[in-house]
FIKOLZA-1660 file (N, C-alpha, C; in steps of 0.1 Angstrom, whole numbers, plus 5000, padded with zeros to 4 digits):
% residues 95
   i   px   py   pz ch aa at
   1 4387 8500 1391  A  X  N
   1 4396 8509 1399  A  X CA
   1 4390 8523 1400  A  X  C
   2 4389 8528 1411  A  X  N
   2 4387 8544 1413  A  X CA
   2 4393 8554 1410  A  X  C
   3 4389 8563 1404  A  X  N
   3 4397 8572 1404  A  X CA
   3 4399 8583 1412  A  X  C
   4 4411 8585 1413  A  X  N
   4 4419 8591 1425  A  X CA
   4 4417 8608 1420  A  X  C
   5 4412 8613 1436  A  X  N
   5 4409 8629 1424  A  X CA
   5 4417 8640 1435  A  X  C
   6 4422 8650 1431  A  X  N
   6 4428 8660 1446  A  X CA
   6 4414 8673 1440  A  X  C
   7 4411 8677 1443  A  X  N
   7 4400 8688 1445  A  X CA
   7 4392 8691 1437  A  X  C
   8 4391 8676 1429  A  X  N
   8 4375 8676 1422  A  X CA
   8 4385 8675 1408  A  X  C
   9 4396 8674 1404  A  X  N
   9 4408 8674 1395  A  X CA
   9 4408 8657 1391  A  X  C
  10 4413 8652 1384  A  X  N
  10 4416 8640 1388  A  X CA
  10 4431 8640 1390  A  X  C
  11 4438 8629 1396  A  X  N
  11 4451 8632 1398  A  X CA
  11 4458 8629 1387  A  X  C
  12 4456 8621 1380  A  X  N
  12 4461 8613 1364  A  X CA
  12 4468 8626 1359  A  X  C
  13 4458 8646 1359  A  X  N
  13 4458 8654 1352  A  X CA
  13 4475 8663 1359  A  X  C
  14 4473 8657 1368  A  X  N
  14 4483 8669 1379  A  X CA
  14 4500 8662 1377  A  X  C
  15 4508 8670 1372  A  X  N
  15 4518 8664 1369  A  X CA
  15 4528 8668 1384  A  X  C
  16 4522 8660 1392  A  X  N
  16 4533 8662 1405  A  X CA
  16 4536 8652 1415  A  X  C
  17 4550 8645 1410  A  X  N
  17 4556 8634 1415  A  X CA
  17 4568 8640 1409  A  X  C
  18 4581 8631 1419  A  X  N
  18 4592 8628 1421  A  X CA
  18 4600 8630 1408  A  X  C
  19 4611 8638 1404  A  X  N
  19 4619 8634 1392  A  X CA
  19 4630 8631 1398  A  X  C
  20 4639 8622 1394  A  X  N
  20 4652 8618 1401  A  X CA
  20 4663 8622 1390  A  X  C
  21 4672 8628 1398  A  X  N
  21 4685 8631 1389  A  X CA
  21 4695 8622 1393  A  X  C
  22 4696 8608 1384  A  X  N
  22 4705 8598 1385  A  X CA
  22 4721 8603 1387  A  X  C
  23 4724 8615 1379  A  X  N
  23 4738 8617 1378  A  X CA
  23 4741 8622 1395  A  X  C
  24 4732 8628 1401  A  X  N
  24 4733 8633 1414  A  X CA
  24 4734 8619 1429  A  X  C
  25 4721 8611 1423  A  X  N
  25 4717 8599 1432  A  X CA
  25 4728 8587 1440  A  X  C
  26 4728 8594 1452  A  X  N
  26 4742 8581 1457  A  X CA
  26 4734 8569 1463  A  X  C
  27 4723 8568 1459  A  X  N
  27 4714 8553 1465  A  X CA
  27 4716 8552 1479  A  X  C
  28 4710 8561 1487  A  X  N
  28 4708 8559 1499  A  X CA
  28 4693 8555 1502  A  X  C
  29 4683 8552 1492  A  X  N
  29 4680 8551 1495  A  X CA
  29 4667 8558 1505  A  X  C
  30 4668 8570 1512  A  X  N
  30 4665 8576 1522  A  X CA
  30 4648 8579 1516  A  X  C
  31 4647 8585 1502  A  X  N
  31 4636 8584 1500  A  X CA
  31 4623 8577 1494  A  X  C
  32 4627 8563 1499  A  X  N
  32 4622 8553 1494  A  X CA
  32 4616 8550 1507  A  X  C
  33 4627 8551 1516  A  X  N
  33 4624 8547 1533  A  X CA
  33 4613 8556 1540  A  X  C
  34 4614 8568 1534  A  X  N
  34 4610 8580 1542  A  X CA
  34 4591 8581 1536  A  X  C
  35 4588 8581 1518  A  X  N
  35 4577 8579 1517  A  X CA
  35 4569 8571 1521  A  X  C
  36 4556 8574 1526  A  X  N
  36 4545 8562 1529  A  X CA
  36 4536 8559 1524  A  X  C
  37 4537 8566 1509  A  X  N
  37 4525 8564 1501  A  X CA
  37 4528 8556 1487  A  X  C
  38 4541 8546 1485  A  X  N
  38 4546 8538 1480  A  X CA
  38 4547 8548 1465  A  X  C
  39 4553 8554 1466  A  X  N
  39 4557 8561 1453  A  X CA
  39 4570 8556 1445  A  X  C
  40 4580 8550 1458  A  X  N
  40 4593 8547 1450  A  X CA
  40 4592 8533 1451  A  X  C
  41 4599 8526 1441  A  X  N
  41 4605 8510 1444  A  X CA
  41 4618 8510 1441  A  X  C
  42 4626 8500 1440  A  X  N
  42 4643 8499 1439  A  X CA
  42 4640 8491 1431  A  X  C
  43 4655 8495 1419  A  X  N
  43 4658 8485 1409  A  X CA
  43 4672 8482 1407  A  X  C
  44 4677 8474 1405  A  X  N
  44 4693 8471 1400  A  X CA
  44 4697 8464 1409  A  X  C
  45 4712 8463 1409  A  X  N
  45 4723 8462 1419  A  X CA
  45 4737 8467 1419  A  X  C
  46 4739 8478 1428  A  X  N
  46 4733 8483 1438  A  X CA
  46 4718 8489 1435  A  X  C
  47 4707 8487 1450  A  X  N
  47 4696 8494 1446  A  X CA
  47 4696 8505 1445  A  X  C
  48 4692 8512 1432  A  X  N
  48 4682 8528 1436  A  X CA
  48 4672 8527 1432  A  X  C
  49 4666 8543 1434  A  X  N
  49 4652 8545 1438  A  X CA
  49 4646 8545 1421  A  X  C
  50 4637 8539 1424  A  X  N
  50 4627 8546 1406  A  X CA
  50 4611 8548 1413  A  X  C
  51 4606 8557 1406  A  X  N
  51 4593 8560 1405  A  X CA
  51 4583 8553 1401  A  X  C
  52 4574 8541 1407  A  X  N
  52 4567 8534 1402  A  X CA
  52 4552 8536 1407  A  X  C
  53 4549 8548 1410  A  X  N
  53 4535 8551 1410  A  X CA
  53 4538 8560 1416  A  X  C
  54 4536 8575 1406  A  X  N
  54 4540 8589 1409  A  X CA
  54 4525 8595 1410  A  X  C
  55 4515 8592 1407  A  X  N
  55 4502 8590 1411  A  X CA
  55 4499 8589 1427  A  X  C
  56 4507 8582 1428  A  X  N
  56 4503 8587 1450  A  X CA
  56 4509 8590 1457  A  X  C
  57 4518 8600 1449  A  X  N
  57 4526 8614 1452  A  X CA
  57 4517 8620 1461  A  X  C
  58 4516 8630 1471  A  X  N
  58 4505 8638 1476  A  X CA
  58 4507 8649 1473  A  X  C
  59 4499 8654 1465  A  X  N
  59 4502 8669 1453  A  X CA
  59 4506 8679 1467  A  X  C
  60 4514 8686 1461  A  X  N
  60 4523 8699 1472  A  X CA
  60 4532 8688 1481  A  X  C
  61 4534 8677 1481  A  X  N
  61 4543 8674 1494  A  X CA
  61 4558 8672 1485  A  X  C
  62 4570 8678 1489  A  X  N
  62 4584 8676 1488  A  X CA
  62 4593 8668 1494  A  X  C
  63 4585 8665 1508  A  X  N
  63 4597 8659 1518  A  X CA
  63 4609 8654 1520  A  X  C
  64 4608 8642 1501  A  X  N
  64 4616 8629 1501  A  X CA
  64 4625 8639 1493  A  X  C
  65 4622 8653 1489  A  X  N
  65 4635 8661 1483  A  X CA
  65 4643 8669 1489  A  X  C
  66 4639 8674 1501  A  X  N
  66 4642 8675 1511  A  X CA
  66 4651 8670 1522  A  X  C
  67 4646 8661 1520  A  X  N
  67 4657 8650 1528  A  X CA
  67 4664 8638 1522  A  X  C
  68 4662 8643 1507  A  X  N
  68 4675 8636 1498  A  X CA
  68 4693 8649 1500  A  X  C
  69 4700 8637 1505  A  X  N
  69 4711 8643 1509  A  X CA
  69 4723 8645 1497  A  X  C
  70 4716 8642 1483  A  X  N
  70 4725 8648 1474  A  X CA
  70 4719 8656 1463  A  X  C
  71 4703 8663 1467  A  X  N
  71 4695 8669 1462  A  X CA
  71 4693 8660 1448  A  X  C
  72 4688 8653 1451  A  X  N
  72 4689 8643 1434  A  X CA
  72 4671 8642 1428  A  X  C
  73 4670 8648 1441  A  X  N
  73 4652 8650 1434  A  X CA
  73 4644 8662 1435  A  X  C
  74 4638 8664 1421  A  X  N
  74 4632 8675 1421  A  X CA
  74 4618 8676 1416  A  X  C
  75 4610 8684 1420  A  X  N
  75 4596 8685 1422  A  X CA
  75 4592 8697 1408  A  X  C
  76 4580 8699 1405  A  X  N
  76 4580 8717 1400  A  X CA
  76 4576 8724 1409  A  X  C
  77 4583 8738 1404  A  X  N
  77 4582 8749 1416  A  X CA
  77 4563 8749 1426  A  X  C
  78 4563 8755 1434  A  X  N
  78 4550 8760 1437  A  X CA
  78 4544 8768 1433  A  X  C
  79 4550 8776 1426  A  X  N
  79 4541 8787 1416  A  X CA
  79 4538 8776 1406  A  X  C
  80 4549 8767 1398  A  X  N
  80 4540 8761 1382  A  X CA
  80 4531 8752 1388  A  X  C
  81 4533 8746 1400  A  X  N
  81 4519 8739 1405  A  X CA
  81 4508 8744 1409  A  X  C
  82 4509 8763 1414  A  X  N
  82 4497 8772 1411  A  X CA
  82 4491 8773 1398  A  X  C
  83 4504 8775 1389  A  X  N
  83 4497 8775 1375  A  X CA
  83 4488 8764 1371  A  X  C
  84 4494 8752 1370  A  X  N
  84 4490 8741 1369  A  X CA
  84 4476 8738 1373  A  X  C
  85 4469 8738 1389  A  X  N
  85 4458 8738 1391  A  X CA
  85 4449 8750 1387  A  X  C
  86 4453 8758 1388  A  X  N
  86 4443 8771 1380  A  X CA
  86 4438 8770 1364  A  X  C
  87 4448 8764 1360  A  X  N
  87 4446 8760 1344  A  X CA
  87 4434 8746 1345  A  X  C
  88 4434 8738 1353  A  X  N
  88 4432 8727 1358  A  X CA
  88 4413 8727 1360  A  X  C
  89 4416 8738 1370  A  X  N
  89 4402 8737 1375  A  X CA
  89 4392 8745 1365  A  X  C
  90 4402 8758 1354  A  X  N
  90 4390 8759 1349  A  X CA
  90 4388 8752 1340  A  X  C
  91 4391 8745 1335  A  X  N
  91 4393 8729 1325  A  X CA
  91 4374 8720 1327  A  X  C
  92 4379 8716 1342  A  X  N
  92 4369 8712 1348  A  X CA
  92 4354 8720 1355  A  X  C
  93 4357 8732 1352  A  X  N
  93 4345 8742 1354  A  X CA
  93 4347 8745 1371  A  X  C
  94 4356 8743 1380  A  X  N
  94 4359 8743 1392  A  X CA
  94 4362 8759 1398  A  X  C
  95 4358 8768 1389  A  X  N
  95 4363 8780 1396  A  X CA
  95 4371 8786 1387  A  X  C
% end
């Protein structure tokens, strides 16, 4: 298996995927439908969404939180994902 890298980082390192707030979550669904990088799968009955490869998240994208209509998912801000790669890269000697 390859490993998957965002700017010379590996992604494994970058903690940016999806957190779901169940108490919020009315299973619509919407962002299971909406990602195209298979990040979410369904479990139960009724289905909701779970995170089963937060790995092909695309670091900085929000969308599916965005167009979650009972805000039930949340991302870290853009600043701690500044922080985050800065600490990151000089880790890896990247700058």
């Amino acid at each position: 298996m390859v490993e998957r890298m965002y700017l010379g980082i590996p992604r494994r390192e970058i903690p940016w995927y999806p957190q779901i707030d169940y108490e919020r979550c009315i299973g619509c669904l919407t962002c299971v439908k909406h990602c195209p990088h298979n990040v979410y799968g369904t479990e139960g009955n009724p289905a909701k969404p779970v995170v089963v490869n937060p790995y092909n998240c695309i670091v900085g994208c929000s969308s599916c939180a965005k167009l979650c209509p009972s805000e039930a998912i949340k991302f870290p801000s853009k600043d701690e994902l500044r922080e985050i790669l800065k600490n990151l890269r000089g880790k890896y000697g990247l700058g």
